[in-house]
Every structure is written in structure tokens, then in C-alpha cells.
PyMOL commands that place a pseudoatom at each C-alpha (Angstrom):
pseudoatom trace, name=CA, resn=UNK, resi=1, chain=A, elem=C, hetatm=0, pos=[0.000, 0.000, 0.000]
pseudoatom trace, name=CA, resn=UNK, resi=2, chain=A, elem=C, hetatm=0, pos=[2.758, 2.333, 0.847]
pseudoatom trace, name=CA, resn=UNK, resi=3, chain=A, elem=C, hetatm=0, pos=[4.025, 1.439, -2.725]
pseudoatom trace, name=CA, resn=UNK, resi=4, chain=A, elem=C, hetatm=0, pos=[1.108, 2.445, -4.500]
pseudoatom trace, name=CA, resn=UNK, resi=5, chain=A, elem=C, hetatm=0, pos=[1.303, 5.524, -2.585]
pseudoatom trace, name=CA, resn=UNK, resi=6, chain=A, elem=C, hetatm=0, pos=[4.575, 6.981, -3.782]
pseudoatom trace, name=CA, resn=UNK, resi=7, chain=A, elem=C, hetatm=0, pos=[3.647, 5.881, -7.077]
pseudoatom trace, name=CA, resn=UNK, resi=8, chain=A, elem=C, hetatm=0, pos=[0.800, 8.144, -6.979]
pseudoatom trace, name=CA, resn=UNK, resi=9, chain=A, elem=C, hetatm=0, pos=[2.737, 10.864, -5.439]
pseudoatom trace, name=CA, resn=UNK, resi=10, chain=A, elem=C, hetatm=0, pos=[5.099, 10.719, -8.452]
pseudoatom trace, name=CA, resn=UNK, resi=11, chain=A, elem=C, hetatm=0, pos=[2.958, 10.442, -10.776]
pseudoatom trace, name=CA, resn=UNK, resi=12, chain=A, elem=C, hetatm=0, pos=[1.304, 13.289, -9.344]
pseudoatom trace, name=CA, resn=UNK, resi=13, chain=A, elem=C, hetatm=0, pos=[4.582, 15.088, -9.142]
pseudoatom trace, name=CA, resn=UNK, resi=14, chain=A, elem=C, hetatm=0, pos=[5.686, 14.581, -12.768]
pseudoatom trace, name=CA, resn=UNK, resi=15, chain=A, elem=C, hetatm=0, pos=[2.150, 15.625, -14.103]
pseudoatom trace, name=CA, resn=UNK, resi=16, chain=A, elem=C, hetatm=0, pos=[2.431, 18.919, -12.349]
pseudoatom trace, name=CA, resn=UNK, resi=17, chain=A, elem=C, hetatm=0, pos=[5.753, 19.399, -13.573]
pseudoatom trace, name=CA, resn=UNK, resi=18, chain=A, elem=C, hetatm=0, pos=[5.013, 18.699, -17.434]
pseudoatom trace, name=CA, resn=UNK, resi=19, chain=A, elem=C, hetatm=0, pos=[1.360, 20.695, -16.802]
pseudoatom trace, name=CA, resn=UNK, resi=20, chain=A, elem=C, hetatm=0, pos=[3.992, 23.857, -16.220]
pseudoatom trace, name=CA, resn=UNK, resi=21, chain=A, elem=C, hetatm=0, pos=[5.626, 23.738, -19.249]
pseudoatom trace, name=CA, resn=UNK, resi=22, chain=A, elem=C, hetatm=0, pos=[2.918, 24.360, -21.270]
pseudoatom trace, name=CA, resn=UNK, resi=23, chain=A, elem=C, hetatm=0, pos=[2.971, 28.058, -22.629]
pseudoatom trace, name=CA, resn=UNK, resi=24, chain=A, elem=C, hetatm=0, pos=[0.717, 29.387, -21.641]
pseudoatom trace, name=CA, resn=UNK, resi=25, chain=A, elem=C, hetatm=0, pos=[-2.197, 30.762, -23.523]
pseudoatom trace, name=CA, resn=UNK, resi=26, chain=A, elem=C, hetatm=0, pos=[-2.580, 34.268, -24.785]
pseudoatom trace, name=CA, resn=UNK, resi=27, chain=A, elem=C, hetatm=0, pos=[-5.826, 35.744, -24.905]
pseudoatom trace, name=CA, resn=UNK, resi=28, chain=A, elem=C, hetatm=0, pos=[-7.365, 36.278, -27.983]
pseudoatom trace, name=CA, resn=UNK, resi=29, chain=A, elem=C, hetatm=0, pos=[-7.161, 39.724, -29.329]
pseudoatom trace, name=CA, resn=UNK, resi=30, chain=A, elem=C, hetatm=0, pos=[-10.607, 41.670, -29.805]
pseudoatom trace, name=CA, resn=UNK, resi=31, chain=A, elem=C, hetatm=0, pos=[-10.999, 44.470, -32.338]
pseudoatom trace, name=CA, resn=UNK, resi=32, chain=A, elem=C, hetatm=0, pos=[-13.512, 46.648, -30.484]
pseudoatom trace, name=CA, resn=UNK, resi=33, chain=A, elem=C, hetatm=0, pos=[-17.050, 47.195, -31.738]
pseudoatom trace, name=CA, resn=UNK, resi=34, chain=A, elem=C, hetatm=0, pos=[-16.639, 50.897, -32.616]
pseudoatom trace, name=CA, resn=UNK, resi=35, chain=A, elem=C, hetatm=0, pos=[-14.598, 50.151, -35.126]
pseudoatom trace, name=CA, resn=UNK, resi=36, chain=A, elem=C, hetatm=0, pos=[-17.281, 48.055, -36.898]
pseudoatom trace, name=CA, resn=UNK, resi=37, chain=A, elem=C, hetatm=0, pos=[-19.933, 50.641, -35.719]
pseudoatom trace, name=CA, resn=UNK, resi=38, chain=A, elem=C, hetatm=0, pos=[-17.809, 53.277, -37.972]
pseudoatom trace, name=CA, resn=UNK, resi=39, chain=A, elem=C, hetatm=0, pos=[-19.735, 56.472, -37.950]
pseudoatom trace, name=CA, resn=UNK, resi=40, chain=A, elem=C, hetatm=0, pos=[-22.963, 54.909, -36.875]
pseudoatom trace, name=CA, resn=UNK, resi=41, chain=A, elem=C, hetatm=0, pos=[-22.820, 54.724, -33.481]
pseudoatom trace, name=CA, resn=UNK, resi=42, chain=A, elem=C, hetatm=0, pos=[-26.245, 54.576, -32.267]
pseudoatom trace, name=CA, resn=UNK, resi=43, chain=A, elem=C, hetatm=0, pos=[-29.699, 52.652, -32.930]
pseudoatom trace, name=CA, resn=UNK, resi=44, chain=A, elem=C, hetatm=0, pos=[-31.963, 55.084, -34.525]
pseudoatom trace, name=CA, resn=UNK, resi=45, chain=A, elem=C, hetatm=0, pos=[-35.919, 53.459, -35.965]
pseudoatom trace, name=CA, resn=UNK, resi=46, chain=A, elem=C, hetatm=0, pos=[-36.684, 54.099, -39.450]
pseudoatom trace, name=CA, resn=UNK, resi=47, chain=A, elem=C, hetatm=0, pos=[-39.500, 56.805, -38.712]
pseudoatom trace, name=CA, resn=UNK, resi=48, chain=A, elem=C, hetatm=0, pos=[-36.750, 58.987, -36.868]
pseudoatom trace, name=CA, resn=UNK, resi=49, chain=A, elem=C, hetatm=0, pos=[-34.359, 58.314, -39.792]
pseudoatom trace, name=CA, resn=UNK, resi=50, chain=A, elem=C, hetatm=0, pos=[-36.408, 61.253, -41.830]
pseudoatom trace, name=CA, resn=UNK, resi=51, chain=A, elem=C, hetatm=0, pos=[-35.524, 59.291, -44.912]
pseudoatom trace, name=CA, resn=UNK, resi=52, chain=A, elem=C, hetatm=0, pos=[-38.168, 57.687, -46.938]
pseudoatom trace, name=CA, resn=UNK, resi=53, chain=A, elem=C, hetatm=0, pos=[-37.197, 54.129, -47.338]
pseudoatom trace, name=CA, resn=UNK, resi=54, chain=A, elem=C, hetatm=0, pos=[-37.658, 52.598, -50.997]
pseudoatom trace, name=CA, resn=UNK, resi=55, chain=A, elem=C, hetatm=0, pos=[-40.314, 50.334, -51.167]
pseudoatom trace, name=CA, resn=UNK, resi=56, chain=A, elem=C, hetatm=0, pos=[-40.351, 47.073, -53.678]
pseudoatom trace, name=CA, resn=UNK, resi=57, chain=A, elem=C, hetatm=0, pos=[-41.046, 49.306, -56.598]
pseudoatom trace, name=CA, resn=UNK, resi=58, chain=A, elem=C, hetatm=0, pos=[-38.121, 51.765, -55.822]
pseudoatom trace, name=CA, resn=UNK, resi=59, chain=A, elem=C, hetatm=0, pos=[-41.004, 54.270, -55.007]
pseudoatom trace, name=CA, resn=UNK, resi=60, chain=A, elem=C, hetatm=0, pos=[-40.507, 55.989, -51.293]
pseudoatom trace, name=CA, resn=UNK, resi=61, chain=A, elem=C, hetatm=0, pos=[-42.599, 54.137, -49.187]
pseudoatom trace, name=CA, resn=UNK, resi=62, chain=A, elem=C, hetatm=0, pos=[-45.956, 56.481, -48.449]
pseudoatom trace, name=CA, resn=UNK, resi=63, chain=A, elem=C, hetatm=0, pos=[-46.831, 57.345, -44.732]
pseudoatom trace, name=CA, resn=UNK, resi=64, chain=A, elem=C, hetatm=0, pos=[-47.977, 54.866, -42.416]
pseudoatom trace, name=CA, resn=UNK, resi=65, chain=A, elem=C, hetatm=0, pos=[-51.395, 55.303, -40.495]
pseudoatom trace, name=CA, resn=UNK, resi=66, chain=A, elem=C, hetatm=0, pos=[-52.825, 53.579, -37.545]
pseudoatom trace, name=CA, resn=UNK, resi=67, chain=A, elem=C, hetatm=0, pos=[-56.051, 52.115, -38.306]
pseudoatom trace, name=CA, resn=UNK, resi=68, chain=A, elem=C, hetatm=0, pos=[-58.447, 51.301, -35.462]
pseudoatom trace, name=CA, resn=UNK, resi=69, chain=A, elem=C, hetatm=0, pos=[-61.625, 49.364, -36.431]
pseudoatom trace, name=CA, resn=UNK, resi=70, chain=A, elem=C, hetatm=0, pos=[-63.344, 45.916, -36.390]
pseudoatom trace, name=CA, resn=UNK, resi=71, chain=A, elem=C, hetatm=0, pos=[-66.767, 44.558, -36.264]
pseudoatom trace, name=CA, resn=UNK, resi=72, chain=A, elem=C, hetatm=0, pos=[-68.907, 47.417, -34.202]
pseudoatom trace, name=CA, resn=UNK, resi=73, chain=A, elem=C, hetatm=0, pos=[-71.356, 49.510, -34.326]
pseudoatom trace, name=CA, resn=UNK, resi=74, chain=A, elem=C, hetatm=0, pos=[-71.191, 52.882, -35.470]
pseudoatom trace, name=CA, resn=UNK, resi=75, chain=A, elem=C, hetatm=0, pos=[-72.116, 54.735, -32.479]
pseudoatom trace, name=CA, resn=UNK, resi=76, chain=A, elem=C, hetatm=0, pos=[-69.181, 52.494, -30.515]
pseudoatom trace, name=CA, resn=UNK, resi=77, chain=A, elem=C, hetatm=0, pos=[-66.513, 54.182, -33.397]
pseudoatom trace, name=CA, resn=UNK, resi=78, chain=A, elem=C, hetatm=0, pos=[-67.736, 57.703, -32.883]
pseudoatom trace, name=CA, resn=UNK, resi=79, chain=A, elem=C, hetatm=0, pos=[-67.209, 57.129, -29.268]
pseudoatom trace, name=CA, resn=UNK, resi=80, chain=A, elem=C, hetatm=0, pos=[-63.818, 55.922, -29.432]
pseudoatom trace, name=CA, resn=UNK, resi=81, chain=A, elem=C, hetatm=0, pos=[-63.213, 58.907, -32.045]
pseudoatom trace, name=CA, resn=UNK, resi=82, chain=A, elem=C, hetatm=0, pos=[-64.443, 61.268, -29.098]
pseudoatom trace, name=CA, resn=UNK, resi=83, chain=A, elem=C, hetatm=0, pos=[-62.307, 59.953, -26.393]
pseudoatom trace, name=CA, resn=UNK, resi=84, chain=A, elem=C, hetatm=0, pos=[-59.160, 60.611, -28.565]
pseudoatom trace, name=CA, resn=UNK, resi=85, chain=A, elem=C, hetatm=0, pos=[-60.057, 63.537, -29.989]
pseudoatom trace, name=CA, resn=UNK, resi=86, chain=A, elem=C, hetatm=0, pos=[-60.723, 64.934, -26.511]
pseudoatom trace, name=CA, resn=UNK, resi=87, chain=A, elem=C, hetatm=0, pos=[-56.606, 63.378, -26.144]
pseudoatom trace, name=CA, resn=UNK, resi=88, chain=A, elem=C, hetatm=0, pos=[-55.395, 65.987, -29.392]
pseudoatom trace, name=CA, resn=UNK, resi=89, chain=A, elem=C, hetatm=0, pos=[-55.463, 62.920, -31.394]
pseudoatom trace, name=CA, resn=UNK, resi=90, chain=A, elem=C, hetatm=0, pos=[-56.433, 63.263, -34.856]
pseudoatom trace, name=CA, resn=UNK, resi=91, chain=A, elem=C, hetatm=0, pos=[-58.501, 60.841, -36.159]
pseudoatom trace, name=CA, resn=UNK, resi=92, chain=A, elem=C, hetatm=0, pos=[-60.996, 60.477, -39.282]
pseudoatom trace, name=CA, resn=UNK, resi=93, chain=A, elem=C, hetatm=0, pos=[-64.160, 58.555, -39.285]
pseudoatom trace, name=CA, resn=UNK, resi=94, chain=A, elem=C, hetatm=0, pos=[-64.916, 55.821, -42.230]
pseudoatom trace, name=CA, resn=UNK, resi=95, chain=A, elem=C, hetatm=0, pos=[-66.840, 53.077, -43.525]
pseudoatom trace, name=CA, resn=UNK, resi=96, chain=A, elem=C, hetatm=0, pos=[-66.480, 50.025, -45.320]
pseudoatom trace, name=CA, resn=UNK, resi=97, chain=A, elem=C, hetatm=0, pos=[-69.022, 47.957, -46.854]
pseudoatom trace, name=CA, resn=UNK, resi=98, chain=A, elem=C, hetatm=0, pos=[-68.584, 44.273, -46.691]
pseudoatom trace, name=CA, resn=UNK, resi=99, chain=A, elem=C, hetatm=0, pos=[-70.038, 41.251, -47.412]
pseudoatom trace, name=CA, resn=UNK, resi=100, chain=A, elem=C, hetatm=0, pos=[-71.253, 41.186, -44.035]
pseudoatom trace, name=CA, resn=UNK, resi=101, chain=A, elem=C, hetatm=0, pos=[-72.370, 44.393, -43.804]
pseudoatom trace, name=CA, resn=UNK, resi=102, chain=A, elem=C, hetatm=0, pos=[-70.854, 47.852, -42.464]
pseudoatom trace, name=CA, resn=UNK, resi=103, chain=A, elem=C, hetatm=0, pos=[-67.287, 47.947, -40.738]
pseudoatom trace, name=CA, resn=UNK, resi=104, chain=A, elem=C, hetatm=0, pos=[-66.162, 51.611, -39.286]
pseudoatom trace, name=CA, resn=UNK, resi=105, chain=A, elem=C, hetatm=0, pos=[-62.703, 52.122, -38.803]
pseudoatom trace, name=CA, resn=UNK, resi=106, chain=A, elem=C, hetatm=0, pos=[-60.963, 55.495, -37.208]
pseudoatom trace, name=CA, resn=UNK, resi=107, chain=A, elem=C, hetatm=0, pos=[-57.597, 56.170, -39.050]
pseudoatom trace, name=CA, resn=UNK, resi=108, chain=A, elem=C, hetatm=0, pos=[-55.207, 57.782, -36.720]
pseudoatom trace, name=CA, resn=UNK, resi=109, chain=A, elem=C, hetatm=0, pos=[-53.248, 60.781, -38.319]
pseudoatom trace, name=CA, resn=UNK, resi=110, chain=A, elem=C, hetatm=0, pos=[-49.322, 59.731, -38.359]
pseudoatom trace, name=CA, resn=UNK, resi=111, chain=A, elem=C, hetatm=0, pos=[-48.228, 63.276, -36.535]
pseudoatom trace, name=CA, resn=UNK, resi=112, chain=A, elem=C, hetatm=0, pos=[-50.850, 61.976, -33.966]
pseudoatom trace, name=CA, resn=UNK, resi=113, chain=A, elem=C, hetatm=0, pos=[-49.822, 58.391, -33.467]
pseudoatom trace, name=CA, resn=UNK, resi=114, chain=A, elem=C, hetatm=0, pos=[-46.902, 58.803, -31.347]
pseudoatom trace, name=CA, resn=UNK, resi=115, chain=A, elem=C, hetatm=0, pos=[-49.569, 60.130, -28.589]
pseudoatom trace, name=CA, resn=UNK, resi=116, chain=A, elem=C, hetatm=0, pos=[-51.193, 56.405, -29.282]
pseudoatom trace, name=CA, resn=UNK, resi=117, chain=A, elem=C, hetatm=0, pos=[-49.657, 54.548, -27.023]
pseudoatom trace, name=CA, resn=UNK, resi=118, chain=A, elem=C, hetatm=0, pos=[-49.979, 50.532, -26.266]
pseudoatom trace, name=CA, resn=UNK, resi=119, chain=A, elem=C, hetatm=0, pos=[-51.582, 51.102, -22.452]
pseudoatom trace, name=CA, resn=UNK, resi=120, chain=A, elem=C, hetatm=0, pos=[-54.103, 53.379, -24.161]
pseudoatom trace, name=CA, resn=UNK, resi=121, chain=A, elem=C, hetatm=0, pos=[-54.710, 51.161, -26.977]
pseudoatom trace, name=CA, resn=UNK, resi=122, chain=A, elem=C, hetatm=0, pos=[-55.298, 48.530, -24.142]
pseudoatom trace, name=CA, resn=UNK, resi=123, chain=A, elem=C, hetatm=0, pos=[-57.777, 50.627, -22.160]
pseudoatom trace, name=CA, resn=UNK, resi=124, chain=A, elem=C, hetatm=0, pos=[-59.621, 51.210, -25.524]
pseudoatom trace, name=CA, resn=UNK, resi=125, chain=A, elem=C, hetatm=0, pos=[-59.632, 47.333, -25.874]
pseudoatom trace, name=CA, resn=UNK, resi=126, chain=A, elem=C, hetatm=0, pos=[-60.677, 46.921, -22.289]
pseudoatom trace, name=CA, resn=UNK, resi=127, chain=A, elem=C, hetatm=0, pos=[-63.950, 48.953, -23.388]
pseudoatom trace, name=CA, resn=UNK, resi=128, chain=A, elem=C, hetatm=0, pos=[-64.202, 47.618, -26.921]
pseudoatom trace, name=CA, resn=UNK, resi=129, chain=A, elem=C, hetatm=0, pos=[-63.349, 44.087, -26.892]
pseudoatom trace, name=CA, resn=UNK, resi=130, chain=A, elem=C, hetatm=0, pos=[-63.707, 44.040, -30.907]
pseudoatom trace, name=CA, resn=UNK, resi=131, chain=A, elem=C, hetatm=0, pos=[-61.230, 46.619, -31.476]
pseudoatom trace, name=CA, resn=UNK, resi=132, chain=A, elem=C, hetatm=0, pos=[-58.631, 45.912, -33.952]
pseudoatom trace, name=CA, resn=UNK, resi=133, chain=A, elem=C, hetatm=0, pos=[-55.784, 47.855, -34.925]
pseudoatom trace, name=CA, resn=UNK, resi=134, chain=A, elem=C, hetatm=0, pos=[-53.175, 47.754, -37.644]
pseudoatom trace, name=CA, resn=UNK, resi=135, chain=A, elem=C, hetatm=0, pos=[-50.518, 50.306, -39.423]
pseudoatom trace, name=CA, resn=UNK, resi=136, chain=A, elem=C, hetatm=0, pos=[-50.965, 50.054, -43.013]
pseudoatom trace, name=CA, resn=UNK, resi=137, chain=A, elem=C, hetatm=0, pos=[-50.350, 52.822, -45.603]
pseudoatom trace, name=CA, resn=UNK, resi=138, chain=A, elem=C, hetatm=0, pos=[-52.520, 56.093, -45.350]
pseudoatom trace, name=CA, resn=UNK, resi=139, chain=A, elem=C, hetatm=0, pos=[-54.404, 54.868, -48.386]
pseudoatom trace, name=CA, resn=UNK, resi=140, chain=A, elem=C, hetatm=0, pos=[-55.299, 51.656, -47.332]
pseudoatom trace, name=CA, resn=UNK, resi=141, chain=A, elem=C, hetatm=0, pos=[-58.730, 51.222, -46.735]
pseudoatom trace, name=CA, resn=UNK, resi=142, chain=A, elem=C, hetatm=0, pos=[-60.957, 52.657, -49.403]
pseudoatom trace, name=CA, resn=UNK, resi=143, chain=A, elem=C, hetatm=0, pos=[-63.974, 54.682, -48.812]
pseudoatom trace, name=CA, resn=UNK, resi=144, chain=A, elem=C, hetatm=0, pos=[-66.903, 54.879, -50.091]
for i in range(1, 144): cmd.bond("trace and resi %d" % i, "trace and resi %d" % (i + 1))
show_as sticks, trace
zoom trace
């Protein structure tokens, strides 16, 4: 037993000795981001860009409205066009007919959409469970 002990212990020994003679490992070099960032340095969306962004047709993409609308009545779409108009948000009433009849729809101005924001949306949903909204292009839903 006493054997198999030193045999360890020099085993032991010669592994630490050959584990130090390893060079040791450099760290690997890292080119800092800035230099990929170049001379954009910051995260900016493409409505604060004040560039119009091509569209598939190489036509500048036309502004983007908030529609708010779905299947309700028409007195329940001039109430949610009161309650923000009475917030300075500008809003237009319409109509759509449908195979299933009449579908109102509110489109929100794009100066005024920033003052749109997702808790008020949900509070309007809270009230009008049927709401729907979606940003399509200010000439998206036809009149009639």
C-alpha cells in the first residue's frame, strides 16, 4: 500500500511538472465594436431616420397610419373617435361595406400616433373588446 502511494505521489509530481511547461495561452485579441460601428454609433428606428425608405417598386414608401376598427357599431366608433379627440389625437371617421355588412374604422393621423400609445390602446380594448388595430399605408382602406 505504501508502494502504490509513492507511485501516486510521483505520478502526481511529474504531471504537475510537465502541466507547467505548457505556454501558456494568450488571450485572444478583440478588435472593439466601434470600429465596426464606424460612424454609426447609435440605434436610430426608421421613422426617426427622416428618410423615406424605398419600397419594392423603388417608389418611397408612403406614410404609415394607424387604423383602429373591427366589427362594431357605429355609435361604438364615434365614441372611441371622441375619447381621442378629446386626447389631441387626430382621427378620421370611415366606412367600409362588406359582405357582411358595415365595418367603421378610425384612421389615426401619423403626426398623432406617437400620442397612441400601447396602455391606451389597451384601455380602448378593455372597453371595446372588438377593437382591432393595424398600421398600413394612409391609403389603405378605401372609402366609399
Amino acid at each position: 500500500m505504501r508502494w502504490v502511494f509513492l507511485l501516486l505521489l510521483v505520478l502526481n509530481a511529474f504531471y504537475y511538472v510537465w502541466h507547467q511547461q505548457e505556454a501558456p495561452q494568450r488571450p485572444k485579441e478583440v478588435t472593439p465594436l466601434s470600429l465596426y460601428k464606424g460612424a454609426q454609433q447609435d440605434i436610430r428606428l426608421l421613422s426617426e431616420s427622416g428618410a423615406a425608405q424605398p419600397g419594392s417598386s423603388g417608389h418611397p414608401v408612403a406614410e404609415q397610419c394607424l387604423f383602429l376598427g373591427g366589427d362594431m357599431s357605429q355609435s361604438e366608433a364615434e365614441t372611441i373617435a371622441q375619447r381621442l379627440t378629446s386626447l389631441d389625437i387626430k382621427t378620421q371617421f370611415g366606412r367600409r361595406l362588406d359582405e357582411g355588412g358595415a365595418i367603421y374604422w378610425l384612421r389615426v393621423a401619423p403626426d398623432s400616433r406617437r400620442l397612441l400609445d400601447d396602455a391606451l390602446l389597451n384601455g380602448l380594448r378593455q372597453d371595446f373588446p372588438q377593437l382591432k388595430n393595424k398600421i398600413m399605408s394612409c391609403e389603405g382602406i378605401a372609402t366609399s
